[in-house]
C-alpha positions as CSV (number, residue, x, y, z in Angstrom):
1,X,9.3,-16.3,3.9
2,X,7.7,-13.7,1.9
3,X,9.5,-10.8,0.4
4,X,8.1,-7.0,-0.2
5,X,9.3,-4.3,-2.3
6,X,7.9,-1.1,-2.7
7,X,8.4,1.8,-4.9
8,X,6.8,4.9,-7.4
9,X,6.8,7.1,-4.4
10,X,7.6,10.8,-5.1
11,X,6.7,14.2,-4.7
12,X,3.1,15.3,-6.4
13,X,1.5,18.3,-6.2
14,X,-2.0,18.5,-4.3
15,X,-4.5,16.9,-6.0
16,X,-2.4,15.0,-8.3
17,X,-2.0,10.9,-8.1
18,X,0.5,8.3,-8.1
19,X,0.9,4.7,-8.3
20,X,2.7,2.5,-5.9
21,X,3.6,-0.8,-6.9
22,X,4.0,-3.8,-4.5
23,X,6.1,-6.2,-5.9
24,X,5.6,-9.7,-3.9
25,X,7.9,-13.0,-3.7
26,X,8.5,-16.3,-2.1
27,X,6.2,-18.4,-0.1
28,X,3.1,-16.7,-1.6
29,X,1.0,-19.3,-0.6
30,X,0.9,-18.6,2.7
31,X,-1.0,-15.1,2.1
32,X,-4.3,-14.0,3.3
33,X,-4.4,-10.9,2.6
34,X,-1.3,-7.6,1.1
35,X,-2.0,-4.0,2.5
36,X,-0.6,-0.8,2.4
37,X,-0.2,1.1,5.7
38,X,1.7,4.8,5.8
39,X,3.3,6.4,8.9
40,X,3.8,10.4,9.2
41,X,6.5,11.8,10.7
42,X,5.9,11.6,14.6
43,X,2.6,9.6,14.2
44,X,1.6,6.1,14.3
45,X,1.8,3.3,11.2
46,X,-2.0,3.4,10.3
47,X,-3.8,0.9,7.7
48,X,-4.8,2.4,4.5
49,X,-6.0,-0.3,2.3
50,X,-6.1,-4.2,1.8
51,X,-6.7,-6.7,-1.2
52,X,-7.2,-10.4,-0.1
53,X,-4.8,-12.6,-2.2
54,X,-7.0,-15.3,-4.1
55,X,-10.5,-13.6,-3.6
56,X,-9.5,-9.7,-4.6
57,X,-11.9,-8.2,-1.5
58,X,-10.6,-5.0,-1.0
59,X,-10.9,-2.5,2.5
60,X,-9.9,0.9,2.7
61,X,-9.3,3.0,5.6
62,X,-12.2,6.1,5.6
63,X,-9.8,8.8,5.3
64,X,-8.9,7.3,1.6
65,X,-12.2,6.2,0.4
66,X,-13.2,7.4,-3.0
67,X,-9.5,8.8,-4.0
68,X,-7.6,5.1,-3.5
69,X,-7.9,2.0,-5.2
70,X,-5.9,-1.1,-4.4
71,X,-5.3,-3.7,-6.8
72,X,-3.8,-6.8,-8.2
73,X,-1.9,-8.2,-10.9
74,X,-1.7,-11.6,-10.2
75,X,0.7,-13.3,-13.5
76,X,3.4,-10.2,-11.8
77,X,2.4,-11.5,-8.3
78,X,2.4,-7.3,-8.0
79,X,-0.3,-5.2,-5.9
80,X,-0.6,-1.4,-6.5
81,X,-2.0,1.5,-5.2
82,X,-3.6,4.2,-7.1
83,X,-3.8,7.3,-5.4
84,X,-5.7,9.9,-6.8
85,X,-6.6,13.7,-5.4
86,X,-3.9,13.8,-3.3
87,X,-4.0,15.8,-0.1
88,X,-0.6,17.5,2.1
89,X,-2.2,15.5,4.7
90,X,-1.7,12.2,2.6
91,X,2.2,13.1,2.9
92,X,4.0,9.5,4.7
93,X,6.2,6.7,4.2
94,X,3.9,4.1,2.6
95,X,4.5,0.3,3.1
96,X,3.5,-2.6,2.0
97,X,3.0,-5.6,4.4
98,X,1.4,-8.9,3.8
99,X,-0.6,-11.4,6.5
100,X,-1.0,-14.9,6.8
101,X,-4.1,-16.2,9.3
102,X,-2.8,-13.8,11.9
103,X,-1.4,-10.4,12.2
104,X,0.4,-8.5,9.6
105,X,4.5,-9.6,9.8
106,X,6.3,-8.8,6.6
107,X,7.0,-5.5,5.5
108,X,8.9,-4.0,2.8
109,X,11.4,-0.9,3.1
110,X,8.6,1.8,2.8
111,X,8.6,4.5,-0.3
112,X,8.3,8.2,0.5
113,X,5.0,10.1,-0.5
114,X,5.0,13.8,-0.3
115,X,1.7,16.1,-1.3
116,X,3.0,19.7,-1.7
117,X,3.2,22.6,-4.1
């Protein structure tokens, strides 16, 4: 079992950037890969970035090329996600979820991101 926690959501004004932590626990070894998905209201959970645990390859969806970076801190088994020139369009729940050699089937509670001025 593997445990998720999110958090350092908030509200930001456009263009601004925050920083979401993913704080990770339990049977760690078992992870291929943590990544952050969001979900809008009405809309779909889509995938926004990935880190692979031991190797530190990183994917991002296109939409948030070039504004995030996901990383790792591996002594605070912790992944973050920078966010920076954030958009109204970026507003979601974000959520961190982690994968083993098939699909994506932990998740933490989600942490609320909203752009706006």
């Amino acid at each position: 079992q593997v445990s998720l926690v999110e958090s350092g959501g908030g509200l930001v004004q456009p263009g601004g950037s925050l920083t979401l932590p993913c704080s990770v626990s339990g049977e760690t070894f078992t992870i291929y890969a943590v990544g952050w998905f969001r979900q809008a209201p009405g809309k779909e959970r889509k995938f926004v970035a990935a880190i692979t645990w031991t190797c530190g390859n990183t994917f991002y969806a296109d939409s948030v090329k070039g504004r995030f970076t996901i990383s790792s801190d591996n002594a605070k088994n912790t992944r973050y996600l920078q966010m920076n020139s954030l958009k109204p369009e970026d507003t979601a729940i974000y959520y961190c979820g982690c994968r083993g050699t098939s699909n994506y089937d932990s998740w933490g509670q989600g942490t609320q991101v909203t752009v706006s001025s």
